[in-house]
N, C-alpha and C positions, 0 to 999 in steps of 0.2 A: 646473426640477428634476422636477417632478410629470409632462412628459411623457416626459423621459428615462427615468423611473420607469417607467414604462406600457410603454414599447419594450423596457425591458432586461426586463423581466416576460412580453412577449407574445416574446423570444428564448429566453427560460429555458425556458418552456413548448413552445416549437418543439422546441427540443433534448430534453424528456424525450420529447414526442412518437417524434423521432427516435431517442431508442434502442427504443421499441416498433416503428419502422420494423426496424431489427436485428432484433430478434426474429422479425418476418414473412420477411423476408428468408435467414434461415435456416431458419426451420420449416417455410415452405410446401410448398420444394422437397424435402425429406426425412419430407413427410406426417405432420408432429409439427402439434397445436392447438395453434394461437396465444391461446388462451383459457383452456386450465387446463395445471395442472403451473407447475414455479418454474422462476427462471432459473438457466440450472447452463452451466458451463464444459464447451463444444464439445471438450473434451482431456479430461479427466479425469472429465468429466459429477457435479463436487459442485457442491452447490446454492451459489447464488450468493445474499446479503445486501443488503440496503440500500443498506450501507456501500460495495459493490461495483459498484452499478449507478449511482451517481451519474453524469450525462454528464458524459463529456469527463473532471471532474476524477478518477475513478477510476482511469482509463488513465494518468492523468500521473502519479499517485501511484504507482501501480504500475507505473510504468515499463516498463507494455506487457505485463505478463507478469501471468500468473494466480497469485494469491494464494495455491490450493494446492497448485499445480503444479509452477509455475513457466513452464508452457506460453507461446510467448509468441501474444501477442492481436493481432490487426491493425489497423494503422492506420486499418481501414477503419471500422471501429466508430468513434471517436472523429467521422470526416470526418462518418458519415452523419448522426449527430446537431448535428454543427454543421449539416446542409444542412436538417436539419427546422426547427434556431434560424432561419434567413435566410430558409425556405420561408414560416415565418409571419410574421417581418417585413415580406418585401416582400410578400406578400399584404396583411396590415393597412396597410404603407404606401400599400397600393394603392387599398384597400376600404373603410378605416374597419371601423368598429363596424359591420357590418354580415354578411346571412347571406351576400352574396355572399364577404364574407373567409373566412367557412367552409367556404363549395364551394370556393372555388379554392384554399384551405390544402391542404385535401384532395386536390384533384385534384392538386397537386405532391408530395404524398407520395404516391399509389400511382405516380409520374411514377417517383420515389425509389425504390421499391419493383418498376416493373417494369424498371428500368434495374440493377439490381445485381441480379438473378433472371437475367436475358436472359444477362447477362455471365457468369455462373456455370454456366448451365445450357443457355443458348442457345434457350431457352423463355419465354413469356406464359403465367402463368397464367391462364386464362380466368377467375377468381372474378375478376380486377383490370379485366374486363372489364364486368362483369356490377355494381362498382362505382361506375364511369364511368357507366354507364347510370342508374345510381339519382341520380348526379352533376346529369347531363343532366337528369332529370326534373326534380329541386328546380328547378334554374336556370330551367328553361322557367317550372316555374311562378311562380317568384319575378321573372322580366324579362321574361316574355311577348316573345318576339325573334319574328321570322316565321315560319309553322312550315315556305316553302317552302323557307331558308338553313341550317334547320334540317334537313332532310330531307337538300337539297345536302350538305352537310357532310360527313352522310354516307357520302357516294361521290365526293367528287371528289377526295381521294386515295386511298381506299379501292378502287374500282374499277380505275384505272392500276394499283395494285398488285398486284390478283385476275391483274389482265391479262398482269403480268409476269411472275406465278408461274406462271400457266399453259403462256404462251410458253417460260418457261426450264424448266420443269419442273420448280420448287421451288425457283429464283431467290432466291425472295423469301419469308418464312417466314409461314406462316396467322396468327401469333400479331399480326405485325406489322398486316396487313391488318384484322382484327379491333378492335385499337389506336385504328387510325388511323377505323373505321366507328364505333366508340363515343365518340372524342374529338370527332368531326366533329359528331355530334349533340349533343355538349355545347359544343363552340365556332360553329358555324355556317359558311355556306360559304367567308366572307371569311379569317375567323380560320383555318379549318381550310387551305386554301389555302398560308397563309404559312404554318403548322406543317410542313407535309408538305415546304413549299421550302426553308427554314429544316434542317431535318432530313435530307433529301436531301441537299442541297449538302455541308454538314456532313461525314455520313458517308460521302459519296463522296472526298470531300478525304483525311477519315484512310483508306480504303481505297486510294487514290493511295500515300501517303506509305507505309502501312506494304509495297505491293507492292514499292516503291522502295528502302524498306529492307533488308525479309525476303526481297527476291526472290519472293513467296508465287506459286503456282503459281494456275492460273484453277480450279480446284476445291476453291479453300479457303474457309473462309465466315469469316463476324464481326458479330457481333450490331450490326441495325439499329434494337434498339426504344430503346436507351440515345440515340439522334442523334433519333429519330421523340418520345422524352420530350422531348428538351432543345427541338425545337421548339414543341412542345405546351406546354411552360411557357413559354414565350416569349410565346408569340399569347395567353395566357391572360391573363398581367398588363399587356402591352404592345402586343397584336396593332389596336387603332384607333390609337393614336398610331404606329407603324411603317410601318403602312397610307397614312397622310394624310401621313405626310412622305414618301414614297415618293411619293403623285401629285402635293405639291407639287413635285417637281424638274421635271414638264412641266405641271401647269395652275396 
């Protein structure tokens, strides 16, 4: 009982995490501080209560719509804070009681964070960069990893990147390349490796499907940092066990 306890408490606390994730996610991009002022409804901008910000169960209660509005709220609030509840699950499930569960909690919320910004805006904010870095530092100093896999990291998908944008002539978005030079020094060369392939493969598949769908013409774009997160949280919690079953199928 008493660990069940412990998990449904370290989801609870994901989830309120995640409606602060909400919050960033619309303020940043509209250059409102994520630090002072209350929370008020995106439609009608009244201040929003307690009562109102509960995750998850607000939205239900209110059946999606704003309390004085009537505006209706997006499903998307409700998902994100469920993914902040999972984000610290399977991080604790991963990390234990430990500082590492709190770097990489973190690093899958700004993952959260720059993956519904890209979508929105088709932009990295650079502060989500400058995070990852401060990310990276702790980590180095708390696991001391080697600082030459740590260097790699950062270029061995960062670099093909720079290379692609250059060649296509904005291909490939700065924000993206930036991403992937700051996750890379917080994951190292191996982990960073399988994020970029993981991510790649990924969003080349949904760029396939939707061409196939939409008909979309070759100078239409579609945000690559939400497939370049989903790998990056991948190799984060999972990227040595991935790694080692993949070379056992040949040694």
């Amino acid at each position: 009982m008493i660990p069940f306890l412990f998990y449904l408490y370290i989801f609870i606390f994901g989830c309120v995490i995640g409606s602060f994730l909400n919050v960033v996610i619309y303020r940043v991009p509209n250059k409102l501080s994520v630090s002072k002022g209350y929370s008020f409804c995106p439609a009608c901008h009244h201040r929003l209560f307690p009562k109102d910000l509960v995750p998850v169960f607000s939205w239900l209660f209110l059946r999606g719509k704003c309390a004085y509005c009537g505006a209706p709220i997006a499903a998307r609030y409700p998902f994100v804070e469920l993914l902040g509840g999972f984000t610290f699950l399977l991080s604790f499930n991963r990390y234990g009681i430990s500082l590492n569960f709190i770097i990489h909690a973190l690093l899958l919320c700004v993952m959260i964070v720059i993956s519904f910004i890209d979508i929105d805006t088709m932009e990295i904010p650079d502060g989500s960069h400058f995070f990852i870095l401060a990310l990276a530092v702790g980590s180095y100093l708390i696991n001391q990893p080697e600082l030459s896999s740590i260097l790699l990291g950062g270029i061995v998908i960062a670099l093909p990147l720079f290379l692609i944008a250059w060649l296509t002539h904005g291909g490939i978005g700065g924000g993206d390349i930036k991403l992937m030079a700051a996750s890379g020094l917080f994951l190292g060369f191996a982990n960073t490796l399988l994020a970029g392939i993981i991510g790649i493969i990924i969003g080349g598949f949904y760029a396939a499907c939707l061409m196939l769908i939409k008909k979309r013409e070759g100078k239409s774009y579609m945000a690559l940092g939400p497939f370049l997160a989903l790998g990056i949280s991948i190799a984060s919690l999972y990227g040595p066990q991935i790694i080692q079953a993949y070379l056992n199928l040949f040694f």
